[in-house]
LUMTIVEX-722455 format. One record per residue (C-alpha): residue in three letters; x, y, z. Coordinates in steps of 0.001 Angstrom, whole numbers, padded with zeros to 6 digits, always signed. Example, Ala and Ser with C-alpha at 12.3 -4.5 7.8 and 13.67 -1.06 7.14 Angstrom:
REM LUMTIVEX-722455
Ala+012300-004500+007800;Ser+013670-001060+007140;
***
This chain:
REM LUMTIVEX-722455
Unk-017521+003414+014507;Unk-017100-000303+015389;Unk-014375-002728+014507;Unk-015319-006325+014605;Unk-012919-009189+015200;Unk-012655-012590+013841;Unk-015411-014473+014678;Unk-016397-018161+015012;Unk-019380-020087+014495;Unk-020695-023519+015400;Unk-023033-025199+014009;Unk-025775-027433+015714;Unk-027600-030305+013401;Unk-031323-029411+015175;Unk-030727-025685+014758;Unk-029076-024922+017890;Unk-025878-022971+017557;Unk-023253-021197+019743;Unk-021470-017802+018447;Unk-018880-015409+019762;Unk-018764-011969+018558;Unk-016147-009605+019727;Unk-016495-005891+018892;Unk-014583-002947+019828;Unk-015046+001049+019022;Unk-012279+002590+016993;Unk-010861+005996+016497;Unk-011875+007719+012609;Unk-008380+008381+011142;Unk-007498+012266+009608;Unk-007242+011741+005410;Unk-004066+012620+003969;Unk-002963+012359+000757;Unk-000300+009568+000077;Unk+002238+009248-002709;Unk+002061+006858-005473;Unk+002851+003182-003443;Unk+006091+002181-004674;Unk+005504-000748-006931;Unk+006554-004279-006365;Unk+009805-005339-007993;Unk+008853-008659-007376;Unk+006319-010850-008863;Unk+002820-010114-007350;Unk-000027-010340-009533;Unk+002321-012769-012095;Unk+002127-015946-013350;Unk+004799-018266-013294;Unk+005706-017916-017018;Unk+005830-014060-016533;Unk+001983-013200-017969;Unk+000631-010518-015717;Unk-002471-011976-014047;Unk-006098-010731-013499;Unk-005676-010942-010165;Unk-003413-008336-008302;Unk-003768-009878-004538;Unk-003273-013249-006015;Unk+000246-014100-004372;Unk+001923-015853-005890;Unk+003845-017540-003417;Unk+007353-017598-003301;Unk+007348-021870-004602;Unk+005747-021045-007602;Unk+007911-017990-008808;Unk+010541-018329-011607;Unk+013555-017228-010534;Unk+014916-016175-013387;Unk+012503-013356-013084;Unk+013455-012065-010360;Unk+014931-008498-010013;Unk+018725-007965-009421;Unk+017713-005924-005627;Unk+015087-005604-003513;Unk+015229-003644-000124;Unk+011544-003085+001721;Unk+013067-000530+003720;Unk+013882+001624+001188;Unk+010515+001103-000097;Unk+009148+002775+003025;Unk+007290-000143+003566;Unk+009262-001740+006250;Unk+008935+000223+009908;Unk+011850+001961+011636;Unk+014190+000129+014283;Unk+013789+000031+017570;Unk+015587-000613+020770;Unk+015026-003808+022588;Unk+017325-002548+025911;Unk+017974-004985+028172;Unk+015551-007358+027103;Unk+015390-010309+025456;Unk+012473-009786+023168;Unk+014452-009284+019381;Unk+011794-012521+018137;Unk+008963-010177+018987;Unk+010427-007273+017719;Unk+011484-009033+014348;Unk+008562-011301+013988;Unk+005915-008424+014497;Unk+007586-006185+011999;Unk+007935-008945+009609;Unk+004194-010073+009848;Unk+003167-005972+009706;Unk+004931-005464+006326;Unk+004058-008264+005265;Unk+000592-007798+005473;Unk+001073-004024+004181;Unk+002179-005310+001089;Unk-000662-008137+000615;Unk-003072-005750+001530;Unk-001702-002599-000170;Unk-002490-000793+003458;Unk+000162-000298+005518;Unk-000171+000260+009053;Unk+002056+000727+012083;Unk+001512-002380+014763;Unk+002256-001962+018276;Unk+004705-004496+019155;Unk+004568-003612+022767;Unk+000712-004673+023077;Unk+001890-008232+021264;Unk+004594-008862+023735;Unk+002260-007669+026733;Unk-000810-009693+025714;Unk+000873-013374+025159;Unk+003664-012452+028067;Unk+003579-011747+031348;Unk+003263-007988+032675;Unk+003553-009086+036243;Unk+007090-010100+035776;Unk+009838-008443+033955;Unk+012004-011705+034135;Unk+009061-013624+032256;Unk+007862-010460+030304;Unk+011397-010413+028907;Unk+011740-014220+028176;Unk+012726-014710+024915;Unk+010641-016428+021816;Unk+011278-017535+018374;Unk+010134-014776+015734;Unk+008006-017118+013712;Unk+005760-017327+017356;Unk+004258-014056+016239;Unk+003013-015286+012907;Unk+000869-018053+015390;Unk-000117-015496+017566;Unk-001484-013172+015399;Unk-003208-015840+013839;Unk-005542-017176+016714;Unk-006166-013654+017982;Unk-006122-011016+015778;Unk-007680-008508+018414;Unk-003745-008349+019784;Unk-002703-006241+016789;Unk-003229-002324+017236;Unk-002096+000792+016301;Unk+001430+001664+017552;Unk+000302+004997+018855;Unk-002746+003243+021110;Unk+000617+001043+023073;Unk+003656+002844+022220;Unk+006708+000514+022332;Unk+008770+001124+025307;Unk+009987-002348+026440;Unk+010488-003247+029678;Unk+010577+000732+030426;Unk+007037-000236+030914;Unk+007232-001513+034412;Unk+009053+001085+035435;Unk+006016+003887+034160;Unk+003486+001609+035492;Unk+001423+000699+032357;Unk+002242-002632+031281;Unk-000937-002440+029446;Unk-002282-005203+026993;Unk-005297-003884+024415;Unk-007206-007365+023164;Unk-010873-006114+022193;Unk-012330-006088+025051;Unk-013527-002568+027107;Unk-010939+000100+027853;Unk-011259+003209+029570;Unk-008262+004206+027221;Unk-009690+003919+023242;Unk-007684+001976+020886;Unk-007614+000943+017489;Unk-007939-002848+016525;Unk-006545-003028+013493;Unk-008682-006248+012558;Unk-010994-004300+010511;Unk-008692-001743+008991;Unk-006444-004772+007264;Unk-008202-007671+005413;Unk-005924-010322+005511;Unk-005453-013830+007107;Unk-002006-015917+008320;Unk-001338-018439+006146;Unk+001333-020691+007181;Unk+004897-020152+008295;Unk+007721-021477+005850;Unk+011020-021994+006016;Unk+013618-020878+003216;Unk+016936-022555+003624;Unk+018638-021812+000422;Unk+019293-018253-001144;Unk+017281-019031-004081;Unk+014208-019881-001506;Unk+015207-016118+000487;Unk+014957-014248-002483;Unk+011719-015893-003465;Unk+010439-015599-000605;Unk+011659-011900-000207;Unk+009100-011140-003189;Unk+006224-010887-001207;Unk+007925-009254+001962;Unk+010484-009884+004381;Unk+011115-012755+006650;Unk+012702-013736+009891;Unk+015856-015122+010797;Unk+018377-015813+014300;Unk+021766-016677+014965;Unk+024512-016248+017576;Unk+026897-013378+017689;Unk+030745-013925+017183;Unk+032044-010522+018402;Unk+035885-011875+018257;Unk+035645-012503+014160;Unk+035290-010667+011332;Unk+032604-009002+009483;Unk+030843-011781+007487;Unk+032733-014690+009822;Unk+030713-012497+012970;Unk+028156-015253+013153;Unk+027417-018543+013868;Unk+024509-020851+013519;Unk+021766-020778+016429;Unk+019432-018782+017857;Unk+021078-016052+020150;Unk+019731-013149+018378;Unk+016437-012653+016173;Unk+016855-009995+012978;Unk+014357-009567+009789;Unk+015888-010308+006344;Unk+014689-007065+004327;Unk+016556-007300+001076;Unk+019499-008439-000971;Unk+021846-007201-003235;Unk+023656-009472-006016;Unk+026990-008975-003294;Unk+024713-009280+000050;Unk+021847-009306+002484;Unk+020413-006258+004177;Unk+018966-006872+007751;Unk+016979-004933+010534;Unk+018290-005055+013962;Unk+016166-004868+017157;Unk+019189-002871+018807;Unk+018229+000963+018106;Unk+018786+002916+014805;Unk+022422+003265+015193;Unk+023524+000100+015543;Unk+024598-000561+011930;Unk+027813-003311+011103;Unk+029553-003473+009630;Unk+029944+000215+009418;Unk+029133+001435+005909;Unk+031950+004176+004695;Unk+031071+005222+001448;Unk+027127+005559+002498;Unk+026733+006941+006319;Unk+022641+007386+005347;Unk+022269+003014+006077;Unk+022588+004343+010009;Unk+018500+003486+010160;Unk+018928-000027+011644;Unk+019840-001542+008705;Unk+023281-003626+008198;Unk+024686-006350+005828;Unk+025466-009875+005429;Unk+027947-010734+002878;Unk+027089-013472+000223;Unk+028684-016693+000172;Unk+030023-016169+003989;Unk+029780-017524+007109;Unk+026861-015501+008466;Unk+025122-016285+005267;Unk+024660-019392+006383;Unk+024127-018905+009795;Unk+021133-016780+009027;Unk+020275-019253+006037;Unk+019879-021846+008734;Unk+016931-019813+010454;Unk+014804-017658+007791;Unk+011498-018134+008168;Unk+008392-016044+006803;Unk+004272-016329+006982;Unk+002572-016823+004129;Unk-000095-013609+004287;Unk-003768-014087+002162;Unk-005813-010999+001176;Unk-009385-011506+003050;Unk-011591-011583-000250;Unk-014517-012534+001942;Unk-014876-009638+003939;Unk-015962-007832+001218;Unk-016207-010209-002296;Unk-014681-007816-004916;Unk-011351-008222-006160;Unk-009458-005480-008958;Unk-008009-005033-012291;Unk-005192-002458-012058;Unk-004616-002810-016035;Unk-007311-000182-017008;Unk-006917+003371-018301;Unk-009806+005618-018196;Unk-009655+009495-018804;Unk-009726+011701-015958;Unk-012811+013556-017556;Unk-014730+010025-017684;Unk-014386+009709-013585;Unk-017311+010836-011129;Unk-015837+010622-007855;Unk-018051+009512-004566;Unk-020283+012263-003132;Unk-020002+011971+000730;Unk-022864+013712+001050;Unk-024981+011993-000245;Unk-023060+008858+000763;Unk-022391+009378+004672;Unk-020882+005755+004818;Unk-017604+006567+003755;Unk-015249+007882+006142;Unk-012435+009957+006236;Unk-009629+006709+006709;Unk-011159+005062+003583;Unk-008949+007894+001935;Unk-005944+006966+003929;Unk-003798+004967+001560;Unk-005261+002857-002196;Unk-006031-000587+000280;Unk-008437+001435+002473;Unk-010242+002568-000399;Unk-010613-000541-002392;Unk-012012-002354+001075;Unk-014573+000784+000966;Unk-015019-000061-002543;Unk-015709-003831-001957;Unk-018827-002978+000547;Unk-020555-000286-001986;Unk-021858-002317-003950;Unk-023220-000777-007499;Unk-021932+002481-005756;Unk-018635+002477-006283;Unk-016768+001045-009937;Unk-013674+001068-008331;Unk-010265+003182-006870;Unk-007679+005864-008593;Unk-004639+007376-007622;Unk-004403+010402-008845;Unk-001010+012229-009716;Unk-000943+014383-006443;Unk-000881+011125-004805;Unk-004543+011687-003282;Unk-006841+008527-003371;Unk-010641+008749-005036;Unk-013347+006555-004871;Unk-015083+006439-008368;Unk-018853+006356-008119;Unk-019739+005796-011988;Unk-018126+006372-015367;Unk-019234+009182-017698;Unk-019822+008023-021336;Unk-017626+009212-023509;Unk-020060+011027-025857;Unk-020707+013730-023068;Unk-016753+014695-022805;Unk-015873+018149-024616;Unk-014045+017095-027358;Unk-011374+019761-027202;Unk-010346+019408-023803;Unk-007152+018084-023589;Unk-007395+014477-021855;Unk-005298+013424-018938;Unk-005422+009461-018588;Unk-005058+007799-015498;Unk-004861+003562-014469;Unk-007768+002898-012485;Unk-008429+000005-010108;Unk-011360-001554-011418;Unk-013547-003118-009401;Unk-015364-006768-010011;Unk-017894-007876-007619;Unk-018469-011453-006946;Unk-022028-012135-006231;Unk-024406-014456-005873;Unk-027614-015412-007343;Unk-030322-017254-005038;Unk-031842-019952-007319;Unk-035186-022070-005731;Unk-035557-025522-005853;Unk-038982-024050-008141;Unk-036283-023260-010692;Unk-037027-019318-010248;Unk-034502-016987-008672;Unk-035264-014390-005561;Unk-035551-010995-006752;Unk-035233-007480-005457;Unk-037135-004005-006941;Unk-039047-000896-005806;Unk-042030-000193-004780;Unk-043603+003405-004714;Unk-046035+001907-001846;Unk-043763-000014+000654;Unk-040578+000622-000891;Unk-037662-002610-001513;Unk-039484-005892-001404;Unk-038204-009152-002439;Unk-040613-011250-005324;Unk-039546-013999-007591;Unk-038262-014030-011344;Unk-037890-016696-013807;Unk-034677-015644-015195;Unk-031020-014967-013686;Unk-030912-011881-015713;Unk-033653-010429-013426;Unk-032327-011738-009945;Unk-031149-009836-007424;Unk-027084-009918-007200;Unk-026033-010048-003272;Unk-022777-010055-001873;Unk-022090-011929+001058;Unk-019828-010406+004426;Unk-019714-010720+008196;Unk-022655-013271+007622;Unk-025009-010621+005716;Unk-026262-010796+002491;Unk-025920-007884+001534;Unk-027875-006220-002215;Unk-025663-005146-004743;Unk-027904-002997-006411;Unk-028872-001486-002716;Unk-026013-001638-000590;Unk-027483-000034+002528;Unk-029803-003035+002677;Unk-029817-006699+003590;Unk-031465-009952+003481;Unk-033346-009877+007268;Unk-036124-011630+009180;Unk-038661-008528+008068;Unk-037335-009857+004077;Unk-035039-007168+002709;Unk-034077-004505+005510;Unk-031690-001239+005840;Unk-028019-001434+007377;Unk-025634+000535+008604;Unk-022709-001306+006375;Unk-019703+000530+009050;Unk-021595-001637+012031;Unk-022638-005357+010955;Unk-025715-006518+013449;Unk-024126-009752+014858;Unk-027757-010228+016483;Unk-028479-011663+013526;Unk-026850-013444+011024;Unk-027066-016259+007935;Unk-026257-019708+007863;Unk-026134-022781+005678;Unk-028060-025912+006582;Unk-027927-029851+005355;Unk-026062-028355+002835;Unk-024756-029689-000462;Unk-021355-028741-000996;Unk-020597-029159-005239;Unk-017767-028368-006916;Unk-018702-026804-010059;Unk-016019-027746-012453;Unk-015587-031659-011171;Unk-019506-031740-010327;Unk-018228-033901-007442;Unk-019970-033127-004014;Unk-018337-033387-000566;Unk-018903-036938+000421;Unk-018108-037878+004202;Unk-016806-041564+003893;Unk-017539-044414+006980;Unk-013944-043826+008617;Unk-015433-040096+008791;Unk-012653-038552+006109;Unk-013643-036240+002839;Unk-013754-037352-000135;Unk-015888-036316-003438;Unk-018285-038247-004933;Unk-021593-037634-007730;Unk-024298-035367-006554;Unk-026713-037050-004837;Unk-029409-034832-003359;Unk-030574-038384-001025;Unk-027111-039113+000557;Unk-026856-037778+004418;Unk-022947-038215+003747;Unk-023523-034899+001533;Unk-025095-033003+003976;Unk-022861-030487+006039;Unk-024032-027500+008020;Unk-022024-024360+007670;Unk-021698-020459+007609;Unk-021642-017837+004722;Unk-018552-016020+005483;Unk-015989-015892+008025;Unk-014288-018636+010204;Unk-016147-021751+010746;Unk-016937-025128+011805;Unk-018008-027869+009661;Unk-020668-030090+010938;Unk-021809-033566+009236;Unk-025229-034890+008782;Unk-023987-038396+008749;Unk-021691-038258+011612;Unk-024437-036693+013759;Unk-023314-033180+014094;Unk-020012-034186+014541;Unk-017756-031186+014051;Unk-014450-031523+011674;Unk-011365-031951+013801;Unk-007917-031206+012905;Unk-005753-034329+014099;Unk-002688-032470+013281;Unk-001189-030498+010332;Unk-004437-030369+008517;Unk-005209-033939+008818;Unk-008805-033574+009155;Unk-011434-035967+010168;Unk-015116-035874+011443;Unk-014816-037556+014900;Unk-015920-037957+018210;Unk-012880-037046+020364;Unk-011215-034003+022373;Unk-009117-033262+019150;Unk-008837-029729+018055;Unk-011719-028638+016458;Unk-010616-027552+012655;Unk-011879-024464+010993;Unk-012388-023451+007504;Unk-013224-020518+005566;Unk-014538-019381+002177;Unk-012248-017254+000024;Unk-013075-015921-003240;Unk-015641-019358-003339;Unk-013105-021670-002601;Unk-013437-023321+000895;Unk-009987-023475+002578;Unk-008193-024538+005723;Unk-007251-022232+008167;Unk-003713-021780+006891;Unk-005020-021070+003429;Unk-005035-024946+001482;Unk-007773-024973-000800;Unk-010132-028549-001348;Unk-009455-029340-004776;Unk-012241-030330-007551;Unk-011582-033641-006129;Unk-011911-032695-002598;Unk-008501-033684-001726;Unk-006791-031128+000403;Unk-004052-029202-002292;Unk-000427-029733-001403;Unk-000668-025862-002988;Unk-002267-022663-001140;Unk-004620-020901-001997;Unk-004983-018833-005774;Unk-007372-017009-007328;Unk-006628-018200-010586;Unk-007537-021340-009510;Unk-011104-021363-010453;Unk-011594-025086-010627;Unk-012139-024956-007103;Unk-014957-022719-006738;Unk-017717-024534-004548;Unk-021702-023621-004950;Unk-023578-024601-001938;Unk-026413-026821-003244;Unk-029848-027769-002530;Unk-029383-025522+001139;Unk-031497-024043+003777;Unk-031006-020853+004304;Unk-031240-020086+008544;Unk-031403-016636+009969;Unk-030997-017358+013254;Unk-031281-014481+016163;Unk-029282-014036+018895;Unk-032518-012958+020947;Unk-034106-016305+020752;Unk-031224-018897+018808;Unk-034419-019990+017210;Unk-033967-020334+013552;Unk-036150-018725+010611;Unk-035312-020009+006924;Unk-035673-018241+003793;Unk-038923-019557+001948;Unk-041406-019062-000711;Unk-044957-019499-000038;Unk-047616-019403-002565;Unk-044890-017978-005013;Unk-043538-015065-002949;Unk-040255-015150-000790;Unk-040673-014794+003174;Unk-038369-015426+006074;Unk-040370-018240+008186;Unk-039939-019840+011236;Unk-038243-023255+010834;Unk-040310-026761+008617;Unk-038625-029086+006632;Unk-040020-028621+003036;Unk-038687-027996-000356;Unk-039905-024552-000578;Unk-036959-023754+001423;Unk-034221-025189-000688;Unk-032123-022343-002586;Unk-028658-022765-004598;Unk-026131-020318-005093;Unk-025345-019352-008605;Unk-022482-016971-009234;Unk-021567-013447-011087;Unk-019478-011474-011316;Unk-020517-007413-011986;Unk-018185-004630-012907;
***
């Protein structure tokens, strides 16, 4: 099937547009069975004060937990969750080796998915494989979290580049994987994981460690002192790179990058810690020395590859559960059984198809097509209850500037076609990904040029794809619109459907660039840090996203009701921020041609036409959300 990476759009004011699309074929994974995922003994999915939150992939972060709540021990390892120690050799890559596993569980745990990363096709992608002096060179751990971050193509399956260090040279196959063609297939992991890299943070106190070991593990260096004493054995700088996996109320567990039996000190009353794994004693001096350098990424579940998030606080009978038929649904695949995070994603691109994920108690995952009414369950059978994740879709109704809403239904003639209905309660839900919008109620279909068309949802058509033009972008709790001021900064100000300093071209989903009306297509730029500004100059370009209808930075800061950047990242709880795009043409534009045709209503009935200012081809997004 095909795995897509990120990709990036730009925007022109007149229509014209650039886009890269990156796409690589994968390898279908075996299903297995998995045991129950051992569950968090931190705080994800809580609020601060302890209340367990709607939101499971909410993270929250490691500033806003209490730490009073926060359990006596945590070890990832022995949660399985953290991967198994390798053996640098005689090379000086222990940041890469730390920093990748770091990110990796990290993102297992945000995701609920965990896979195993090839470190070796990191390392040989972003250093040099003609060298083994510079292939070698050394890095800070936290350089991975970057990395990752502006290509996510580099991460793939362990088994596709297995790590063998330097070793590589010497067998001749230095090889670095990065989406592009291969007479060797591998598997980028870019579609198998739904996540993005937030920032990277640093945690210099051990109340800020153990917060921040909540949501995974984190990074950390030092320099060896071989002629002291365990706990005095270390000293502050960066000689050697390790990953800060757990604590104990009496110490801190690491991973070393120096094989499986390197463990110190030794451990005589428990010889089963020779994985890798060794200790720090609190209140000593390597405490501090690896105080000094912990670090850790802040890692966001990708709610917009698929719009559906899940309730995990629902308890349904088993007898109630129809599971997915994969016959009559060929779209699901054999990995969307692999583990509870593969099989929500599935979930998330069904549609009405699927009400959500179980677990059942032989540890094998299900995908639960509908729910059987209680009234049809034998009485006398003896009920076996199971907690479900329940799945909530968040759609989107497409209201036009007529006041009626775009509709979807059956005909026995010509099959789907799209008409127009007065009321919300008759509109057609979509759900937006990988710039489709794709039908709820008909999942295997998708707005298109020919009106409402069939898919193939495991292979997105990037030779076509939705965008957002002289947009108005309102935030629905402040009603305060994105306002570009005269020194070309955002600010909010009252809707106003006449001001140009309101209008801002854009796309529905993924990565993209923001474009101003009033600044003549001047792109956003990121002067530094996230200080943003529309302006003509060789600055970095900045990019922004939509998550769970908030509109974010890159690193995951939200725009506030206000539209002032939050000193916060992003939450779902954080509703106030949720953004409807206003007042908007609606572009299809083709890769064939790059010329654009608009969503538009003529003589009451919706058509995709080629491009003509006029307000029959305004539209607004109103939201829902379906379970």
């Amino acid at each position: 099937m095909v795995a897509t990476a990120l990709f990036l759009v730009v925007l022109g004011w007149g229509g014209g547009y650039t886009a890269s699309v990156t796409m690589a074929t994968s390898t279908t994974a075996t299903p297995r069975p998995i045991s129950e995922e051992p569950a968090s003994t931190g705080t994800r999915g809580t609020t601060e004060n302890g209340e367990t939150s709607d939101f499971p992939y909410a993270r929250t972060y490691s500033a806003q937990v209490n730490q009073s709540m926060l359990p006596e021990k945590l070890n990832w390892k022995a949660q399985d969750l953290f991967p198994e120690a390798v053996n640098q050799g005689y090379c000086s890559i222990c940041g890469w080796v730390s920093g990748t596993q770091t990110l990796q569980t990290r993102v297992a745990i945000a995701t609920q998915n965990p896979r195993h990363w090839s470190i070796q096709n990191i390392i040989a992608c972003r250093q040099s494989t003609r060298n083994v002096t510079k292939f070698c060179a050394g890095a800070q751990p936290y350089r991975v979290n970057s990395v990752v971050s502006e290509n996510m193509n580099l991460v793939v399956l362990e088994e596709d580049n297995p790590f063998v260090g330097r070793d590589c040279f010497t067998y001749g196959n230095c090889t670095c994987y990065k989406g592009g063609p291969s007479s060797h297939p591998y598997t980028m992991l870019v579609n198998k994981q739904w996540f993005f890299v937030g920032p990277t943070l640093k945690a210099n106190t051990t109340a800020k460690i153990e917060r921040a070991l909540q949501d995974g593990p984190l990074t950390t260096c030092f320099k060896n002192r071989r002629d002291k004493p365990p706990g005095e054995d270390c000293d502050s700088g960066c000689g050697h790179a390790n990953s800060i996996i757990g604590y104990d109320k009496d110490r801190w567990y690491l991973q070393e990058s120096l094989s499986k039996n390197f463990v110190y000190p030794k451990p005589k009353e428990n010889a089963t810690l020779f994985n890798g794994t060794w200790y720090v004693p609190r209140n000593s001096t390597c405490e501090k020395a690896i105080m000094e350098k912990a670090y850790y990424p802040l890692v966001f579940y990708d709610y917009d590859r698929g719009n559906a998030y899940f309730r995990e606080d629902e308890t349904r009978k088993l007898e109630e559960l129809v599971f997915v038929n994969r016959t009559l649904d060929p779209s699901v695949r054999d990995e969307d059984y692999l583990n509870v995070g593969m099989a929500r994603q599935r979930c998330s691109l069904m549609g009405v198809r699927c009400q959500g994920v179980v677990v059942l108690s032989t540890g094998q995952v299900q995908i639960i097509a509908e729910f059987k009414p209680t009234s049809t369950i034998t009485s006398n059978i003896t009920s076996t209850h199971v907690k479900i994740h329940r799945k909530i879709q968040m759609v989107v109704y497409l209201k036009h500037a007529s006041g009626n809403f775009l509709g979807l239904r059956k005909n026995s003639q010509t099959g789907l076609e799209l008409f127009m209905t007065s009321s919300q309660s008759t509109a057609a839900p979509f759900f937006t990904s990988n710039l489709r919008f794709i039908s709820y109620h008909y999942p295997d279909h998708v707005l298109g040029a020919g009106g409402v068309e069939a898919h193939d949802i495991n292979s997105p058509d990037f030779q076509q794809y939705w965008l957002l033009m002289d947009t108005n972008l309102r935030n629905v709790a402040s009603g305060k619109s994105m306002t570009v001021t005269g020194s070309g900064r955002i600010t909010g100000a009252p809707y106003n459907r006449k001001s140009t300093a309101q209008r801002f071209n854009l796309s529905i989903s993924g990565l993209w660039k923001l474009r101003s009306r009033a600044k003549k297509n001047t792109a956003l730029k990121d002067l530094k840090n996230d200080n943003l500004q529309f302006k003509r100059s060789a600055s970095k370009e900045a990019y922004l996203r939509w998550q769970a209808r908030q509109i974010l930075t890159r690193k995951g800061k939200p725009y506030t009701s206000e539209w002032k950047l939050s000193s916060g990242f992003f939450r779902m709880e954080d509703t106030e921020n949720t953004v409807e795009p206003t007042d908007t043409f609606i572009g299809l534009f083709a890769k064939a041609d790059f010329q654009p045709r608009y969503l538009a209503v003529v003589k009451g009935s919706p058509t995709v036409l080629p491009y003509a200012r006029n307000q029959n081809r305004r539209w607004t997004f109103k939201y829902g959300d379906l379970m």
